[in-house]
N, C-alpha and C positions, 0 to 999 in steps of 0.2 A: 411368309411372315418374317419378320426381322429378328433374328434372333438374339435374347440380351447378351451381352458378351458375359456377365459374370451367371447365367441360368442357363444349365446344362438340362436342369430336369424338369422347370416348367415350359408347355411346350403350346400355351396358347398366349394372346398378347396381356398383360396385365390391364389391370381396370385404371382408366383414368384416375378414377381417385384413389387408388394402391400409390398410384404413381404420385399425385401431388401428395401423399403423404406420408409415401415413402423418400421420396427424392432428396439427400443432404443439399447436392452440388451448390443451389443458390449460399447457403449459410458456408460448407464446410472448403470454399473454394479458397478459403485463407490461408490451408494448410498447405498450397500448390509447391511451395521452396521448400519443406518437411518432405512433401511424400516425395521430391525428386530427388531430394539429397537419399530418403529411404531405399528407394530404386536405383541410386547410385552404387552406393554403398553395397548389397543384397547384392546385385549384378558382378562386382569387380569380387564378392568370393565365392560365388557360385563359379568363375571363371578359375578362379586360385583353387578350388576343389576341384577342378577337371568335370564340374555339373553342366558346365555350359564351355562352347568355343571361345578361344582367345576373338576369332573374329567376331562372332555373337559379340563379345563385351565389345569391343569398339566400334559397333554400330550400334547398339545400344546408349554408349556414353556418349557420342556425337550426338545422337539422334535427344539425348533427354538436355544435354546440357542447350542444344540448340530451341530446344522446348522451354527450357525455363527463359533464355533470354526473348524467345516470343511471348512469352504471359506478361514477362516483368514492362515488354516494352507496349503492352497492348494492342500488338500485332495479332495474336489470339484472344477471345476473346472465351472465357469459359461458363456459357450459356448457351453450349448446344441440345439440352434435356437428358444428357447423359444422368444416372443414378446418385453419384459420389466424382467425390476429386478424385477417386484413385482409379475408376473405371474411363472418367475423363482423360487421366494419364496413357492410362494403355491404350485406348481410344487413338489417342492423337500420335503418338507412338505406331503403333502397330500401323497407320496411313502414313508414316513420314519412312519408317525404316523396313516394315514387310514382316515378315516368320521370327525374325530373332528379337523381334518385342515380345513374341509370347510364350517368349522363354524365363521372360525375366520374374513370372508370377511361381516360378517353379520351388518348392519348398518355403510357402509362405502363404497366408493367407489373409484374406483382409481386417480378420481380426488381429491379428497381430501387427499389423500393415497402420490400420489405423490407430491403433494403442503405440507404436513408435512414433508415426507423425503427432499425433496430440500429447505426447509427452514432450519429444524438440521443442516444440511449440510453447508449451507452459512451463520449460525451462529456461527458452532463450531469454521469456519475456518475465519471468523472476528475476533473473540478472538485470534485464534490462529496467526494472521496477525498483529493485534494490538500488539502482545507480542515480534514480531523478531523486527517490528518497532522498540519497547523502546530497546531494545538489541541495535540495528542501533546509535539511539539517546547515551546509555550509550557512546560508541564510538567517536560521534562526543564530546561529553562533556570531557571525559577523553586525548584528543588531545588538544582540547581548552587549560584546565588544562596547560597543557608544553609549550602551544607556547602563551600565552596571549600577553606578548613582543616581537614576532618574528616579525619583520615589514614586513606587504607584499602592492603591490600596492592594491589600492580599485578602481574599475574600474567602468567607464559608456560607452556605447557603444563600450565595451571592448577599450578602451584608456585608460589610465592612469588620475586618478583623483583626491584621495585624499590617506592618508596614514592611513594604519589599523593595523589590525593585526591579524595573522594566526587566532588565537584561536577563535576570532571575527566570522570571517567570517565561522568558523565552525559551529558557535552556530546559526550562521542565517540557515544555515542547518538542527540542532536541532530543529528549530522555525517550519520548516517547517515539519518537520515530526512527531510533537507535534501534530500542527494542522492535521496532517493526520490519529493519532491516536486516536486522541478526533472524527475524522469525523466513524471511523470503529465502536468505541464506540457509537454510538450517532445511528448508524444505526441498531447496533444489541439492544439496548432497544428499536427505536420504529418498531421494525420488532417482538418482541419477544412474537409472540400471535399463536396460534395453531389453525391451519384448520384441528386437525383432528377430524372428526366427521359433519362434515358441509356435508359429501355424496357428489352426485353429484354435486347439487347448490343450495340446499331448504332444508337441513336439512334432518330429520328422523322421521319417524313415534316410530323406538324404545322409549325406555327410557332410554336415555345415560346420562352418564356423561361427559360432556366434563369439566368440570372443575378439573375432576379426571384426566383425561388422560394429560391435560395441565401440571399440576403440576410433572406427573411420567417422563414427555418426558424433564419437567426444562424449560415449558414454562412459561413467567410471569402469562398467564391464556388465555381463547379461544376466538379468532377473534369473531367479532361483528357480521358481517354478513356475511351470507353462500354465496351468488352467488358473494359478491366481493373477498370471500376468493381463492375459487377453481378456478379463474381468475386472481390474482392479481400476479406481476414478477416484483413489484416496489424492493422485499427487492434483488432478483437477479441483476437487475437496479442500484442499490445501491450500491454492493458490485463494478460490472463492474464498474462503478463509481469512488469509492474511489480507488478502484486500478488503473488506469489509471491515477487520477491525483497525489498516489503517484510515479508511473511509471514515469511521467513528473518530480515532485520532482529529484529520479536519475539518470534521462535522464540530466539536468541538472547537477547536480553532478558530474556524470561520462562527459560531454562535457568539463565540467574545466580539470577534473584528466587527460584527452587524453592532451590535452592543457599543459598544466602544466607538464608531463611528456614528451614533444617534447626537442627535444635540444638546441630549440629558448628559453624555459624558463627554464627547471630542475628547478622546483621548487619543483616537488617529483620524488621520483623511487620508483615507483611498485615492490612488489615481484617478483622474476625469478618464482613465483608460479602462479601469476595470469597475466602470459605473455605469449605468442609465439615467437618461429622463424618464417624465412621466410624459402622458400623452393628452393630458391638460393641466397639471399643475408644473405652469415654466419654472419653478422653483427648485425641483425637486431634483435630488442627487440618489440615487438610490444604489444598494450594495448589493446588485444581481449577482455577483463572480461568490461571494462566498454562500449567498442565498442559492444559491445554482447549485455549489459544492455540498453545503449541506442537504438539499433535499435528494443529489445523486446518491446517498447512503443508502435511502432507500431502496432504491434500484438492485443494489448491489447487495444489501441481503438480501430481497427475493430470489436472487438468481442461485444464491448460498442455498437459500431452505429448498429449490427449487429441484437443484441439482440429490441434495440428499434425500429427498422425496423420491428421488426416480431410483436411486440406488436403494432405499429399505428394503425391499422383498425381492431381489433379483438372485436365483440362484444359480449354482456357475454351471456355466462359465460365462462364454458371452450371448447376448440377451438384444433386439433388438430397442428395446428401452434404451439402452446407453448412447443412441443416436442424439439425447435429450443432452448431452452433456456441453454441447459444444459453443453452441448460440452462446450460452448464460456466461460462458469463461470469455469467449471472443470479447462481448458486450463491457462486461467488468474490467476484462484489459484494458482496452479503449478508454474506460471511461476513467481508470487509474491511472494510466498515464497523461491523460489529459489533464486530470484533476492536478497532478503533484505539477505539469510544466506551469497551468495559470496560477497556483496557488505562490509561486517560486517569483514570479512573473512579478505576481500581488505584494509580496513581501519584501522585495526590493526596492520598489517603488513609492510604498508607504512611509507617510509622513507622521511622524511621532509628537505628541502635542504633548512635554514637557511642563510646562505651566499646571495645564489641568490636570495632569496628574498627580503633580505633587500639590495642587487646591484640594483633591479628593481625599489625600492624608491627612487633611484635619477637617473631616467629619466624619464620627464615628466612634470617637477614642479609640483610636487606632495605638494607644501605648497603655491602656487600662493595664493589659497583666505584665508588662515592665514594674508596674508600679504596687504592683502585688508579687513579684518576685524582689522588690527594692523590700519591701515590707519581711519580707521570710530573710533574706540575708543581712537586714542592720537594726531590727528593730526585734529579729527572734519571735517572731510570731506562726504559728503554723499556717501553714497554704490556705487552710480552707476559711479561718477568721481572716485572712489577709484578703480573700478573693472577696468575702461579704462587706469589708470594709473599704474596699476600689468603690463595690457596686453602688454604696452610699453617696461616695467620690462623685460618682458619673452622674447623680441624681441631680448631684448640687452643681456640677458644672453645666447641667440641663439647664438649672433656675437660672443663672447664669446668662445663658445662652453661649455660653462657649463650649469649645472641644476642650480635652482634659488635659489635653499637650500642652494649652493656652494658660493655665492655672497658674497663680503666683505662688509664691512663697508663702506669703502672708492668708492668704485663700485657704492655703493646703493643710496651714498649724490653727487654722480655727476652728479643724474640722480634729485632728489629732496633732498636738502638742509635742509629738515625738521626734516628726519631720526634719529632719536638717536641712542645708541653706541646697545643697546636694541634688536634693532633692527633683530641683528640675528640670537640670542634667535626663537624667533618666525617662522623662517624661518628652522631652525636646524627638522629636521622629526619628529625623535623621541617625541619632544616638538608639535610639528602639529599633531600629531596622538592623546598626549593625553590631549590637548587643545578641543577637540572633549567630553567634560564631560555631556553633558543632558542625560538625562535619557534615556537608552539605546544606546547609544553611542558605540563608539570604545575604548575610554580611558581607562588605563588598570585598574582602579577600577571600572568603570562602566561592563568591563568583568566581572571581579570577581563577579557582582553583579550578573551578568545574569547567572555565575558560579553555584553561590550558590542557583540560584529559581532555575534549572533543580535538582542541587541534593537535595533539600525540593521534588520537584515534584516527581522522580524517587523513594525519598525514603517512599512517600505517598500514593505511588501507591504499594508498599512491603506490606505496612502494607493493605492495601485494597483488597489486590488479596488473 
């Protein structure tokens, strides 16, 4: 019988279906550049402790690094029914270099083996997610930039509410993917500690270094304690996390663009690149890329609540449940960094329809409470008769059929006598949009303002990286 390389004490063949479902290696084969950099790294200070031969280590580092550049070129191929990627490692190892491959599992075990590789792993690709974000943000700031003056509606309860402007409401987009990127930031420092070396969940009898291995692998330095380490899927937790709630960010996003690209509004056109036909109405332009992006949200909290369901009742240390952790992260990766390169891709390339946006400012009375704040500062009247006496306003510019922007002068004193010629100044958009000056506002120098903190930020973050 063949025996498993990592089962020393079962000693007959496992069941077919132990094996199909037990076996990571088809999903967890993406850790293959983690677990050899782990094996690198573990190897070069078990040699520096005198655990293993200087010759051992240099057949081991020929033999793994000659390993990695066969996987990466697809020279090997890792679908031999091996258990895991890390048994596949020693596997391929242990036939390219002989006895001093299995050396290298000495003071270490695959709980700890794998809690190292899927932490590199969901650190590299934090950074690397953190990074298309600000890509994302350049984008929405550089649009800002061109339309700070474009007037679009500002909406609540998607109704018509007060008047903004393009650029504006771009940057409240930026705002949010700021915060999304400080949140990937903020996860991969207090994640950035190394289990490897912690063994099963008690440590080692060797004399390791883990403060060696911490620093070769570019961790900040080696987790506290062993049995919380080889247990813990908070920093997996974490990333399902931030990606989901930047998923929502442009599930949002992309819910305006659908909206906004209908021919009730043309407020944009989409690229003929990030569109479909239909497949019998030759007409038809449709907004699959952000339709796509929105419904990937989905996806991506299942694999959140998915993940947190497998860790509730797990008690330490490690637990074969945590095998459940890896698909859901791998998947959400993928699909985050896909999501933020087309969404980047989209945003570039969009055509901004000007005209209809600012046609969509005068409907709605879009400067009603300009004209109820005109009313409390020159007429002395308190807010709340000032806000009943607009709403009268708006009635009668209904009868009308005009917007309230559109009102004369003569219109406005036959309704109250108190009016001045001034009047409607205040009522004019453009003037209602940047009457809107506190800090953080819509007014087109309080943009510029918020213009210029993203590229201080952007350019702060050049010099940092």
């Amino acid at each position: 019988m063949k025996k498993n390389i990592a089962s020393a004490r079962i000693n007959i063949e496992s069941s077919k279906l132990l094996k199909e479902l037990n076996d990571s290696l088809p999903f967890d084969k993406e850790l293959f550049r983690e677990d050899i950099a782990g094996s690198l790294a573990h190897s070069k200070m078990l040699a520096k402790q005198g655990i293993i031969s200087k010759e051992d280590l240099e057949k081991i580092t020929q033999g793994l690094n000659e390993l990695l550049e066969e996987i990466k070129s697809g020279k090997i191929e890792l679908n031999e029914g091996d258990e895991d990627i890390h048994m596949a490692i020693e596997r391929l190892l242990t036939a390219k270099i002989g006895d001093a491959a299995k050396r290298v599992h000495t003071a270490r075990s695959r709980n700890d083996q794998v809690a190292t590789d899927f932490r590199l792993y969901v650190l590299n690709n934090s950074l690397e997610i953190a990074r298309l974000i600000k890509e994302n943000i350049k984008s929405f700031v550089a649009i800002a930039k061109e339309h700070k003056e474009t007037l679009l509606p500002g909406m609540t309860h998607l109704q018509h509410a007060q008047p903004i402007n393009f650029g504006y409401h771009m940057l409240a987009y930026a705002s949010m993917f700021k915060r999304d990127y400080e949140r990937f930031l903020s996860s991969y420092n207090r994640n950035n500690y190394s289990p490897l070396g912690c063994a099963a969940l008690a440590g080692t009898p060797h004399p390791i270094d883990r403060e060696f291995t911490a620093k070769e692998l570019g961790f900040k330095e080696p987790s506290i304690n062993c049995l919380d380490t080889v247990s813990d899927r908070d920093f997996a937790l974490e990333i399902l996390f931030n990606i989901s709630t930047l998923m929502m960010h442009i599930s949002r996003l992309s819910e305006e663009l659908i909206l906004w690209s209908t021919s009730e509004f043309k407020f944009v056109t989409l690229s003929d690149k990030h569109a479909t036909g239909s497949s019998i109405m030759p007409q038809k332009k449709n907004p699959d890329i952000p339709e796509l992006l929105r419904g990937k949200t989905g996806r991506v909290y299942g694999n959140l609540m998915g993940l947190l369901t497998v860790m509730k009742g797990l008690p330490l240390a490690y637990n074969k449940d945590t095998q459940e952790d890896k698909e859901g992260v791998f998947d959400s990766v993928k699909t985050a960094k896909l999501s933020l390169m087309v969404l980047k891709e989209m945003l570039d390339e969009m055509q901004v329809n000007k005209e209809n946006m600012q046609k969509a400012c005068r409907v709605g009375h879009l400067s009603a409470t300009d004209l109820a704040d005109y009313m409390v500062k020159n007429l002395n009247m308190p807010f709340r008769d000032a806000y009943h006496l607009v709403g009268s306003i708006v009635n009668r510019a209904e009868e009308l059929g005009k917007d309230i922007s559109e009102l004369s002068y003569e219109e406005l004193s036959q309704i109250d006598d108190r009016f001045a010629k001034d009047v409607t100044e205040v009522l004019n958009i453009q003037n209602s949009m940047n009457a809107r000056n506190s800090f953080g506002g819509t007014a087109i120098n309080r943009v510029q303002e918020q213009i210029e903190f993203f590229d201080e930020w952007l350019d702060e973050g050049k010099k940092n990286s």
